[in-house]
C-alpha positions as CSV (number, residue, x, y, z in Angstrom):
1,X,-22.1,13.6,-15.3
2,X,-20.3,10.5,-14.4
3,X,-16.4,10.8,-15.6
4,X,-16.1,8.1,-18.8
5,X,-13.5,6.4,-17.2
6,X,-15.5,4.9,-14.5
7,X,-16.4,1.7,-17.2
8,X,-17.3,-1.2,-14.2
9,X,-18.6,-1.1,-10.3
10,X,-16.1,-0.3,-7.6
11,X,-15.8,-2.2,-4.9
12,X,-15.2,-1.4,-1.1
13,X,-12.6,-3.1,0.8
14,X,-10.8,-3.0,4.2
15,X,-7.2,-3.0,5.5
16,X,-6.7,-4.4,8.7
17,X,-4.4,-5.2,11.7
18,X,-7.1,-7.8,12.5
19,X,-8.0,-10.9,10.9
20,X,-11.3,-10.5,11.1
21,X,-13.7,-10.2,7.9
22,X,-16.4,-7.3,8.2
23,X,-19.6,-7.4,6.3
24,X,-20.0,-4.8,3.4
25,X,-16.8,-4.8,2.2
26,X,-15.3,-6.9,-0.2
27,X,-11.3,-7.7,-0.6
28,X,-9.6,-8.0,3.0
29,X,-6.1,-7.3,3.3
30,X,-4.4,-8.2,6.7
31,X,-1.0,-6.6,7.6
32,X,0.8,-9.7,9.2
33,X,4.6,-7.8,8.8
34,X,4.7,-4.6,10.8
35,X,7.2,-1.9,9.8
36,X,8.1,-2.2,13.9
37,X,9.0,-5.7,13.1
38,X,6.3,-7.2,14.5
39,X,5.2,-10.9,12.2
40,X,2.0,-12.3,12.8
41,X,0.5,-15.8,11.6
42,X,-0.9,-15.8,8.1
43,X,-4.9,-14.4,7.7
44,X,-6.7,-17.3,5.9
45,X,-8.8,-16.2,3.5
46,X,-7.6,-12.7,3.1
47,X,-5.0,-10.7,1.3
48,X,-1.7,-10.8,3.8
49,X,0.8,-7.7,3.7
50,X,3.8,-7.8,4.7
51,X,6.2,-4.8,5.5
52,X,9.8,-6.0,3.5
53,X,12.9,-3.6,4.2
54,X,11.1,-1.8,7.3
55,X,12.5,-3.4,10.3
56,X,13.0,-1.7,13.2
57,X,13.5,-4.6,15.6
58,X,16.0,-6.7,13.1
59,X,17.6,-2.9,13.0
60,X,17.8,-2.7,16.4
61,X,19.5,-6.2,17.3
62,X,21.6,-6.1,14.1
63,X,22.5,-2.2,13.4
64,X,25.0,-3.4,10.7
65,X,22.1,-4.1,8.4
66,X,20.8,-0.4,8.0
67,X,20.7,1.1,5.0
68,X,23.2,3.6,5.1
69,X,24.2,7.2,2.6
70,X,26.7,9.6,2.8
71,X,24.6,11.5,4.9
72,X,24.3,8.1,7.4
73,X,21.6,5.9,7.9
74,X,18.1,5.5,6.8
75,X,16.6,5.7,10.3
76,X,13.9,8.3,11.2
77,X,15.9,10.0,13.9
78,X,18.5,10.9,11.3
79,X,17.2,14.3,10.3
80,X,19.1,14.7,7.5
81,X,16.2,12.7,5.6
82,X,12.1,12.8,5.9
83,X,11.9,8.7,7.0
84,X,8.6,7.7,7.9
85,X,10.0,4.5,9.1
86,X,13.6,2.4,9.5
87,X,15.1,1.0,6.3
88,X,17.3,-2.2,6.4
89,X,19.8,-2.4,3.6
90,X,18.0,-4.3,0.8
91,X,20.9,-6.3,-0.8
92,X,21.8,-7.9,2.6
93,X,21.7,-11.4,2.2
94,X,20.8,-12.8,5.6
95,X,17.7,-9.7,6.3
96,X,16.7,-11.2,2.8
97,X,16.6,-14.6,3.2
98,X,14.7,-14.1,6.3
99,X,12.0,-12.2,4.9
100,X,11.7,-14.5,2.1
101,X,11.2,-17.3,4.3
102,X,8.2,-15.6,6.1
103,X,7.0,-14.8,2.6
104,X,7.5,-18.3,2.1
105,X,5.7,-19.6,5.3
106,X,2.6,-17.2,4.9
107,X,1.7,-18.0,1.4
108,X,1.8,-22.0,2.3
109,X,-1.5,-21.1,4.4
110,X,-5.2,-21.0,2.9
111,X,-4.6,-17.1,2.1
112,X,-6.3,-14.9,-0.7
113,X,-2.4,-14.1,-2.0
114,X,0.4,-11.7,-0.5
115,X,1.1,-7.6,-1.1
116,X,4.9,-6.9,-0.6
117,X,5.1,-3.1,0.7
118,X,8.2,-1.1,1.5
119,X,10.2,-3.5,-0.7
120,X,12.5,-0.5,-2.1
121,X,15.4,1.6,-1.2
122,X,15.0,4.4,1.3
123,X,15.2,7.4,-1.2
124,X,17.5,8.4,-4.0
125,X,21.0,8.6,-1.8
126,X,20.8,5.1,-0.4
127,X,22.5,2.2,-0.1
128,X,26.4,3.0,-0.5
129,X,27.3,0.4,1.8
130,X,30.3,-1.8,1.1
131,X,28.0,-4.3,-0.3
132,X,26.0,-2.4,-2.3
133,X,29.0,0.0,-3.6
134,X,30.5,-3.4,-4.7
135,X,27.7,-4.7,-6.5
136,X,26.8,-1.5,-8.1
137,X,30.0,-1.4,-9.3
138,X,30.2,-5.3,-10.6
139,X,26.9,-4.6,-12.5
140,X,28.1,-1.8,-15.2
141,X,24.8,-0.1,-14.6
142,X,24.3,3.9,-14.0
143,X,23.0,3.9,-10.4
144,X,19.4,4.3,-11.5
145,X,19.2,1.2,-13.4
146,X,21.2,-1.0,-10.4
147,X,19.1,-0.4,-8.3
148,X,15.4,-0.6,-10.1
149,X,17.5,-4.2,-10.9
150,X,17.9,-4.7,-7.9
151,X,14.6,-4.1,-6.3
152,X,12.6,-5.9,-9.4
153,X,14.9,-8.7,-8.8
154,X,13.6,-9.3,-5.6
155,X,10.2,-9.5,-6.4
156,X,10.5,-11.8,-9.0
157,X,12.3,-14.1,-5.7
158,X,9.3,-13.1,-3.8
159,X,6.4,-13.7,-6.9
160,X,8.3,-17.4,-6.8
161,X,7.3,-18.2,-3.0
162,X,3.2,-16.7,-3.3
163,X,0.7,-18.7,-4.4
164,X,-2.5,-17.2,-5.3
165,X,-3.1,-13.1,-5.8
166,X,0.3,-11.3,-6.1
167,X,0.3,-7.0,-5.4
168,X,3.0,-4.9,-4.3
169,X,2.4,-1.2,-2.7
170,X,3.4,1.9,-4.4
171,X,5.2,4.7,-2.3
172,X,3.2,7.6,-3.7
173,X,5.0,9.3,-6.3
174,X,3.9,8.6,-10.0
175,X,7.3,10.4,-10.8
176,X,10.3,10.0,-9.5
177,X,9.1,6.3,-8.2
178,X,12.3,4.8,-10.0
179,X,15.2,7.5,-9.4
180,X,14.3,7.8,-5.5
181,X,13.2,3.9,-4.6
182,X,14.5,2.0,-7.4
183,X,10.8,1.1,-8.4
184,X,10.7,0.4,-11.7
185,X,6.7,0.7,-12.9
186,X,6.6,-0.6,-16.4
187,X,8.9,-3.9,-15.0
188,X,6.6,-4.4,-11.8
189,X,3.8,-4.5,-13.9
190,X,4.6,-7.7,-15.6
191,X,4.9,-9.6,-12.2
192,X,1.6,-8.0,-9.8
193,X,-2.2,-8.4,-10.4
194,X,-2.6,-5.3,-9.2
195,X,-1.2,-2.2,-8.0
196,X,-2.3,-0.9,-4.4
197,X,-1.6,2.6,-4.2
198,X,-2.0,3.9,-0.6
199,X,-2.7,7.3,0.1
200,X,-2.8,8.0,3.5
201,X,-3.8,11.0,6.0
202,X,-5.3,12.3,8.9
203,X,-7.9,13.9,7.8
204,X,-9.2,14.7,3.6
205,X,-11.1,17.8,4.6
206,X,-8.2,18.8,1.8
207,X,-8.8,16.1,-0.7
208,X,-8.3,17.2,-4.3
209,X,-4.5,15.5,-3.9
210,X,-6.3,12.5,-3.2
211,X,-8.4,12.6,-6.7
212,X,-4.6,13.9,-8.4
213,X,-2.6,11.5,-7.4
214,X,-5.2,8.5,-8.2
215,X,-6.0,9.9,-11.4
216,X,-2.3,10.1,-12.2
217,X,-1.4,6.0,-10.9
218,X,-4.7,4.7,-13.2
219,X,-2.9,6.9,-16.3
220,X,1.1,5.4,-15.7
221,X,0.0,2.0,-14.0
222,X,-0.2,-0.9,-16.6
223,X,-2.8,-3.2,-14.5
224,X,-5.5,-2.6,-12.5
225,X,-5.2,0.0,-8.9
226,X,-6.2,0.0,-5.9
227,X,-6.5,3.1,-3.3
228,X,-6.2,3.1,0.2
229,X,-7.4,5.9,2.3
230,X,-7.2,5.9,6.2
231,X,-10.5,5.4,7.6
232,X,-9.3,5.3,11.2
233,X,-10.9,8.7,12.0
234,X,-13.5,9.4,15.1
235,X,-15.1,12.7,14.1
236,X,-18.2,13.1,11.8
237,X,-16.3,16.0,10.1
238,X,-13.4,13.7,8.8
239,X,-15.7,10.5,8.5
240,X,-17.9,13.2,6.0
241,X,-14.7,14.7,4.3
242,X,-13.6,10.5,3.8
243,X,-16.8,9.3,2.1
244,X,-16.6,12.4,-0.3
245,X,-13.2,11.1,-1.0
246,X,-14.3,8.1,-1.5
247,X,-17.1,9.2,-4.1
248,X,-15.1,11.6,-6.0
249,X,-12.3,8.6,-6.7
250,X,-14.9,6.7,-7.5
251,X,-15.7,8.1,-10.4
252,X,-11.8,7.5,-12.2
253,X,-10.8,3.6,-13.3
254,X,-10.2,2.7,-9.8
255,X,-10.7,-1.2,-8.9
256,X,-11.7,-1.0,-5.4
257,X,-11.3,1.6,-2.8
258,X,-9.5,-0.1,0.4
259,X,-10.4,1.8,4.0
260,X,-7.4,1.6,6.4
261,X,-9.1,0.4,9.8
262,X,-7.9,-0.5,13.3
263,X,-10.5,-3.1,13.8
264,X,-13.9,-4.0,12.6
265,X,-15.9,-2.6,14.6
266,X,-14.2,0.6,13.3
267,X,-15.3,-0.5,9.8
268,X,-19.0,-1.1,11.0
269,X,-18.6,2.6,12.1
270,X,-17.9,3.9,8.5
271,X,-21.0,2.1,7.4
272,X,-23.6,3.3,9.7
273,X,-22.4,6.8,9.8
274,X,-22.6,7.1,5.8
275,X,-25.7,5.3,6.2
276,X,-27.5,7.5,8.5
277,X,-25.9,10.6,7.3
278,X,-28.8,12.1,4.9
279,X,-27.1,15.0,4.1
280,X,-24.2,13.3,2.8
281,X,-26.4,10.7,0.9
282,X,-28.6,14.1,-0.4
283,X,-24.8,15.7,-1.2
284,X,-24.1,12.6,-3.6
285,X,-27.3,12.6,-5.4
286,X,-27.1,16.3,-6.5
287,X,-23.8,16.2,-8.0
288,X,-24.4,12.4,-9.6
289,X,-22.3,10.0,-7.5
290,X,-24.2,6.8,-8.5
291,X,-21.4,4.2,-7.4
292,X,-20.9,5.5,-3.7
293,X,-24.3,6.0,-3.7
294,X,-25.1,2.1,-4.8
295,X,-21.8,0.8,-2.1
296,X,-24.5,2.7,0.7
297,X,-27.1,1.2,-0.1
298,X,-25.9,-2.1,0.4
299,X,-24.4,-1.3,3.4
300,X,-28.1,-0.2,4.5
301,X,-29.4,-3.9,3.6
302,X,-27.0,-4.6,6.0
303,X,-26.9,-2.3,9.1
């Protein structure tokens, strides 16, 4: 039985760290900010993502603009703290104007719109800088609520500088999202179009997270969301346990399903393995997956 909240066709789409469009799939979003620091010209046409307060390279030639705790700073060799990535202080003025600028410069391009990811605090203990201590203080806020200000003030700075289709990313935790990263859900939703939700792993030969955690953002998000899944994945076995993933989301109020890819040719390869995969194809029509099933077959009209 299909679940009732599947009300509309999902969509397939690809995120890339190439500007290329691929065949098959429909929104495109291009990651022209890298967490490393790397910026890259805009991607006409497509969604552009930009990495905010990740900077390692603007960490390394200015280490005064970490974000820093009791416990030091947000960097990923400080052990103290699970960092996937470095954090640069998100009240400092001159890292902020900077990145508002690039915001600035992509979205005066022929693009699709801009997503904003890693635009939040580290985690719950950061920033007690000097700064941020200061203007915590100045506020007369608890801690919580200065720094979900804080953050949402940014993005309404950002919203200002996009034209076109405005998402943000949402670190994956429908519960804590505001007392760790100062991501307030119910405030962001009156500035995005949509949420994008990435939920990212090696492998989904474990996968009922995946259908969790997706069920849980559609139930808390006010506007539409959008999953990402990693899709960068050479074996048959994952490239299997990833389309099931696929299907099984599919059948919750998700708007699109976005596959994380290193190129498109990688994206070509999720197609014709899910097209020539009968069993897989056999697997969806016994236990009633009628949308994945449909997204295959017009990737068969095609490869």
């Amino acid at each position: 039985m299909v679940c009732e909240h599947q009300i509309k066709t999902m969509k397939i789409g690809l995120v890339t760290y190439t500007p290329e469009k691929v065949e098959g799939y429909h929104l495109h979003v291009y990651y022209s900010k890298w967490a490393d620091g790397q910026a890259f010209p805009a991607a006409k046409d497509m969604q552009n993502d930009i990495t905010v307060f990740c900077d390692a390279k603007s960490i390394r030639d200015d280490p005064g603009i970490v974000a820093v705790s009791k416990a030091g700073a947000a960097l990923r060799k400080n052990r103290h703290f699970n960092l996937p990535f470095d954090y640069v202080c998100p009240t400092h003025p001159g890292y902020r104007t900077k990145v508002l600028e690039y915001i600035e410069t992509v979205s005066k391009q022929s693009i699709l719109g801009v997503t904003l990811n890693l635009y939040h605090f580290p985690d719950q203990e950061f920033c007690t800088c000097p700064r941020c201590t200061e203007l915590h203080r100045k506020s007369g806020l608890d801690w919580t609520a200065w720094r979900s200000q804080t953050i949402t003030k940014f993005l309404e700075e950002a919203k200002a500088k996009v034209k076109g289709t405005f998402a943000v990313e949402i670190y994956p935790d429908p519960v804590l999202a505001k007392e760790r990263f100062g991501i307030d859900l119910d405030a962001i939703s009156e500035l995005v179009d949509y949420f994008h939700v990435p939920l990212s792993s090696r492998d989904y030969l474990t996968n009922y997270w995946v259908d969790l955690l997706a069920r849980d953002f559609v139930a808390v998000l006010k506007k539409p969301v959008v999953v990402e899944l990693s899709a960068e994945m050479p074996t048959d076995e994952k490239l299997d346990a990833l389309l099931k993933t696929v299907a099984y989301i599919s059948r919750h109020k998700i708007e699109e399903v976005l596959l994380l890819v290193h190129n498109s040719e990688n994206a070509r390869d999720v197609c014709r393995f899910a097209i020539q995969n009968n069993a897989f194809r056999d697997w969806l029509k016994k236990y009633d997956f009628p949308e994945m099933s449909r997204i295959i077959e017009e990737w068969a009209k095609i490869y």
